[in-house]
C-alpha positions in Angstrom: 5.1 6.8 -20.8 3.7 5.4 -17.7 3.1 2.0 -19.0 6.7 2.1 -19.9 7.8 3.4 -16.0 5.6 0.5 -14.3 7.1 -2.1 -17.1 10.4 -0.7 -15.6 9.5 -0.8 -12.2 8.0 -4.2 -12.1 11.5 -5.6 -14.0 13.2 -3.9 -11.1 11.3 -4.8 -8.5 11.9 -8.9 -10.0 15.4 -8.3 -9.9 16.0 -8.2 -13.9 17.8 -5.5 -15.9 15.0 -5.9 -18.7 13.6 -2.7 -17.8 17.0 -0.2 -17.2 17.2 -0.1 -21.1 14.3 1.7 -21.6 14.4 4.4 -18.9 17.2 5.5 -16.6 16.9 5.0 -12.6 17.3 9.0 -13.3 14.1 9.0 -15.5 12.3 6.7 -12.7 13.2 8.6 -9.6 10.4 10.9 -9.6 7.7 8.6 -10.6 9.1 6.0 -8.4 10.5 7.9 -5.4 8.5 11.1 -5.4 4.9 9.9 -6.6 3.1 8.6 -3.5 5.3 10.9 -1.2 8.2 9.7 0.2 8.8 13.3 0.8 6.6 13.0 3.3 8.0 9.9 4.9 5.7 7.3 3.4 8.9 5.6 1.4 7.4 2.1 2.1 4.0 2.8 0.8 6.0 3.6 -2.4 7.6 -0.1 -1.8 4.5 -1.4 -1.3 2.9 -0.3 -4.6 6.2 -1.2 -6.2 5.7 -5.1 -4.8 2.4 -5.0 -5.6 3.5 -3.6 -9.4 5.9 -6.1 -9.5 3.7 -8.7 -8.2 0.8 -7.8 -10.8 3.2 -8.0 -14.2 4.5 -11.2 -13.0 1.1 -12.7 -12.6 0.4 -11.4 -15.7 3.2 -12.6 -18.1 2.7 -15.8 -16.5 -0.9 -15.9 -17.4 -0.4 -15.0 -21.1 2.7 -16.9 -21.5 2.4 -20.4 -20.0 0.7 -21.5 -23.2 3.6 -20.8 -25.3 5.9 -22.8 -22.7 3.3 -25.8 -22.5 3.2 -26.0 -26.9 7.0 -25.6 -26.6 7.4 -28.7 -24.5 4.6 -30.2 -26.3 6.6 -29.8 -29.5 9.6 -31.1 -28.4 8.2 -34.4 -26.6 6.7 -34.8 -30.0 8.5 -33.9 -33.1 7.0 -34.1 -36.1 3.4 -33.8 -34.9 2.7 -30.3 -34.9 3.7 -27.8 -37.9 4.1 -24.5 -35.4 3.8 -23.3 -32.3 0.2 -21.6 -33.1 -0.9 -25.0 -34.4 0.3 -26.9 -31.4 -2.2 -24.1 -29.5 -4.9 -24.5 -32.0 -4.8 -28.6 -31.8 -4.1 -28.9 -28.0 -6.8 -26.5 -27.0 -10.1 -28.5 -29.3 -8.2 -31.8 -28.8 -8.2 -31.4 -24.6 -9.6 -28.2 -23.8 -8.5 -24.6 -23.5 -7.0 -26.1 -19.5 -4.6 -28.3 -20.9 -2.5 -25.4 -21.7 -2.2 -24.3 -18.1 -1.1 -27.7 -17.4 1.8 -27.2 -15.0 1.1 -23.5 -13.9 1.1 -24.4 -10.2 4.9 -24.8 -10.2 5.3 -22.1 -12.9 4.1 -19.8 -10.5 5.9 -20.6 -7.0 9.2 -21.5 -9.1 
């Protein structure tokens, strides 16, 4: 349940509505607005670890899923050459390295 709340969070926190279909904003109020104690005044400490949620699943989805994105555009430059997506993986990582699937992450990741 609370990998689900700071899935949630972090899709709020990015702006996206990915995360409001799992839980309600009524389901996330007390681990969002409560935890931390913003009873106690310390609402942007509660912002802060939100950010730095957010900021964390972003890095994170980026990391894991740039590879599929690089054998995407490596199978449509090249139709034909690669049978699937995992094969595109397989052959681009032993044919120039397990880096060559970052290729482009710099942009990925300010963009």
């Amino acid at each position: 349940q609370m990998l689900a709340r700071f899935i949630a969070v972090a899709c709020l926190v990015h702006g996206g509505n990915a995360g409001t279909n799992m839980l309600s904003s009524r389901q996330l109020q007390p681990a969002v607005l409560y935890r931390g104690g913003a009873s106690s005044g310390s609402s942007s400490l509660v912002a802060v670890r939100a950010g730095i949620a957010g900021g964390a699943a972003g890095m994170l989805t980026n990391g894991l899923l740039h590879p599929l994105d690089t054998a995407k555009v490596l199978r449509q430059k090249n139709p034909g050459q690669f049978a699937s997506t995992f094969g595109c993986l397989l052959t681009t990582a032993r044919e120039r390295g397990i880096g060559a699937l970052y290729c482009g992450v710099g942009p990925a990741a300010f963009g």
